[in-house]
C-alpha positions as CSV (number, residue, x, y, z in Angstrom):
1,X,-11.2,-3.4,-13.5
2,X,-8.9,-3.1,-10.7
3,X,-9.3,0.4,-9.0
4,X,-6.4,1.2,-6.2
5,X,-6.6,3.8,-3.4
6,X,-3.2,3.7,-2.3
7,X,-1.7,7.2,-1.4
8,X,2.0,7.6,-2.2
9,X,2.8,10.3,0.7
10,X,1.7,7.6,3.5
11,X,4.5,6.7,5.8
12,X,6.3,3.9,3.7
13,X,4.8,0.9,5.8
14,X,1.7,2.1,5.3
15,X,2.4,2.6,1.3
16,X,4.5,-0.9,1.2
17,X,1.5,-3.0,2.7
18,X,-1.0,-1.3,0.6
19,X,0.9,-2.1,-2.5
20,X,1.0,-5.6,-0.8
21,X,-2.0,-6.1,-0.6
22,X,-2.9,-4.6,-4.1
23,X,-0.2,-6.9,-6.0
24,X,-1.9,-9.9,-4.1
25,X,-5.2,-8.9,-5.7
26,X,-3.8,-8.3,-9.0
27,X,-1.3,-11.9,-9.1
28,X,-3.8,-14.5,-7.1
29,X,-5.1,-16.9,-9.6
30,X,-3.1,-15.7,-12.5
31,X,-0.9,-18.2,-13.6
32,X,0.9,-16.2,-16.7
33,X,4.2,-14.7,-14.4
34,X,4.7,-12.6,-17.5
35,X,1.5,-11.2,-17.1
36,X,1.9,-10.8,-13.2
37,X,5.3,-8.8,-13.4
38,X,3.8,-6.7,-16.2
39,X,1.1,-5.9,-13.7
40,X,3.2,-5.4,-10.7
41,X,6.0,-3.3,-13.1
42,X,3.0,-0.8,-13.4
43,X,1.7,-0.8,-10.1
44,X,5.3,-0.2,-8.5
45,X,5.6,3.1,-11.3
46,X,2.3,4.2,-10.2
47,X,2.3,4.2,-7.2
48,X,6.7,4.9,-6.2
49,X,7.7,8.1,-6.2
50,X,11.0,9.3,-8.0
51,X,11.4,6.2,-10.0
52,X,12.6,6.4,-14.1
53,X,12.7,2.7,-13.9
54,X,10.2,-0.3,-12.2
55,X,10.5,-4.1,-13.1
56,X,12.0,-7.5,-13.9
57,X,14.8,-9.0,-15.0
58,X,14.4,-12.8,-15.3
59,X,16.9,-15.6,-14.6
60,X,17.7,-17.5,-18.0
61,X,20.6,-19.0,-20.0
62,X,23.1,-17.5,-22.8
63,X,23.8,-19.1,-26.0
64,X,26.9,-21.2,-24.1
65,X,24.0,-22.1,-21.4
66,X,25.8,-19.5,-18.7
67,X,23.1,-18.4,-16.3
68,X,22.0,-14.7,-17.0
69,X,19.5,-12.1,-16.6
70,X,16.9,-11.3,-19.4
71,X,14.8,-8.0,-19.4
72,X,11.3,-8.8,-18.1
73,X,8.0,-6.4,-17.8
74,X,8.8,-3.0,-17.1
75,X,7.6,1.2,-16.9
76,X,10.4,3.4,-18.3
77,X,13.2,3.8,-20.3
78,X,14.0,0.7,-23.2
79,X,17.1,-1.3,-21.2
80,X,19.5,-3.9,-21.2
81,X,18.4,-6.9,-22.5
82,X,20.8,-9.3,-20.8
83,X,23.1,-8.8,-17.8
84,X,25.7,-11.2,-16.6
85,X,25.5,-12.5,-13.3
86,X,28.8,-10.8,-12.7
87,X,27.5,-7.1,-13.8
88,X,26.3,-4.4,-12.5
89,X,23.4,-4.2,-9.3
90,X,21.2,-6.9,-11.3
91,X,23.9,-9.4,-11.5
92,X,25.5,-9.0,-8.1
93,X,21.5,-9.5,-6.8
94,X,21.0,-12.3,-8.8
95,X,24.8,-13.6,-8.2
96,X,24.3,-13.4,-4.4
97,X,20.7,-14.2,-3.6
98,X,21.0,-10.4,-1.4
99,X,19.0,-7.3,-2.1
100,X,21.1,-5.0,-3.0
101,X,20.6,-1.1,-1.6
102,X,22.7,1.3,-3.6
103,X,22.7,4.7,-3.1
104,X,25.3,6.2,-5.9
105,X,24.8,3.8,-8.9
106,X,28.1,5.3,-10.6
107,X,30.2,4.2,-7.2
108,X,29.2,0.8,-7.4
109,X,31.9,-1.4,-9.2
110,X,30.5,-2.7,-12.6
111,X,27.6,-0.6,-12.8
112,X,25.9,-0.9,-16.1
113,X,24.6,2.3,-17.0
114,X,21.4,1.5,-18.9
115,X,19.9,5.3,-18.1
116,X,22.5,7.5,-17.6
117,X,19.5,9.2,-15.3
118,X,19.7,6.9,-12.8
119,X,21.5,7.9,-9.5
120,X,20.5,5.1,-6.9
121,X,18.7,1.5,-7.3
122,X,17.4,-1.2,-5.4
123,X,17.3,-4.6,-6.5
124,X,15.5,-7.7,-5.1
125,X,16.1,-11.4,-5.7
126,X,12.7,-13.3,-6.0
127,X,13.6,-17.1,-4.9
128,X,11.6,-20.1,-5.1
129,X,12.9,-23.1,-3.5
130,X,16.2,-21.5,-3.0
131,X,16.7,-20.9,-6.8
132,X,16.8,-17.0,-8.0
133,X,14.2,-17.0,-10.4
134,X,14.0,-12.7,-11.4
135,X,14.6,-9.9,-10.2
136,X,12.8,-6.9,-8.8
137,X,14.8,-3.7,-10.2
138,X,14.2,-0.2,-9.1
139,X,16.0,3.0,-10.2
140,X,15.6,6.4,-9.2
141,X,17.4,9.9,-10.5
142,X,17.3,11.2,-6.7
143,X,20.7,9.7,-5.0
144,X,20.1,7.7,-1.6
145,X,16.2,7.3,-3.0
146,X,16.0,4.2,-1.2
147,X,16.6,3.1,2.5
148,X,16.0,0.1,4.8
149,X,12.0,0.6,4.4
150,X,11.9,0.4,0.4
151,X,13.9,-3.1,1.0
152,X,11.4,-4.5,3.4
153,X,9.0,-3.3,1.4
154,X,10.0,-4.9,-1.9
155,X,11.4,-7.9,-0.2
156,X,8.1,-8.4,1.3
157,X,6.6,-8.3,-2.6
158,X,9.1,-10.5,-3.7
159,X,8.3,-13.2,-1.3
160,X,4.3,-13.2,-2.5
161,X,5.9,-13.4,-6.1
162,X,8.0,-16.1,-5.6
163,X,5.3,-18.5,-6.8
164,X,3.4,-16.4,-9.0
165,X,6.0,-15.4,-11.7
């Protein structure tokens, strides 16, 4: 049983290498990646404040064998399934290889409204050898939720994921 003591109102580094250090102990060894994001998806709802949504979107192929996004583990509402690489935060994440900061969802151009909740998002590509594999999607209903120190903070997670999902 894995028992966290991470405290959500710490300063963010402090909260970022906490969760760190808690996905680390949660994904090393585990092979399964589904298993891993469905681990991290709840950790990141636990312990993020002012979230409706936390997860994965993974890199796969539609029926024509064009490269897409398919929903992965996740904490809140049900979502898009797929997403193409040229829609919405997700896509233009997984389209560019760049986190993506956003602080008004409904100004950025494309923006799929899975939860019409949602006011801001940050979205993380998880590479492995140079190749998008998922990414790491975060919404919140608070606009301008997320700054510079939540994309550090994920980015750092997504690195230690890379090989684990």
């Amino acid at each position: 049983m894995y028992n966290f003591d991470i405290d959500a109102a710490a300063p963010k580094s402090v909260l970022y290498a906490e969760l760190l250090k808690a996905a680390d102990a949660l994904t090393s060894g585990e092979p399964d990646g589904v298993a891993n994001m469905a681990n991290i998806s709840s950790l990141l709802w636990q312990f993020l404040p002012d979230l409706n949504w936390a997860g994965f979107y993974r890199m796969g192929s539609d029926a024509a064998g064009n490269d897409e996004l398919i929903l992965g583990p996740f904490q809140g509402k049900a979502a898009c399934i797929r997403i193409a690489l040229d829609k919405g935060v997700c896509g233009a994440a997984a389209a560019s290889g760049q986190t993506q900061l956003v602080d008004d969802v409904h100004a950025f151009p494309g923006h799929i409204a899975c939860d019409a909740d949602s006011r801001s998002e940050l979205v993380v590509p998880v590479v492995r050898s140079g190749q998008v594999v998922a990414v790491i999607d975060l919404d919140s209903p608070v606009p301008a939720r997320f700054d510079a120190d939540d994309a550090v903070g994920i980015e750092a997670l997504a690195a230690l994921l890379s090989s684990r999902i």
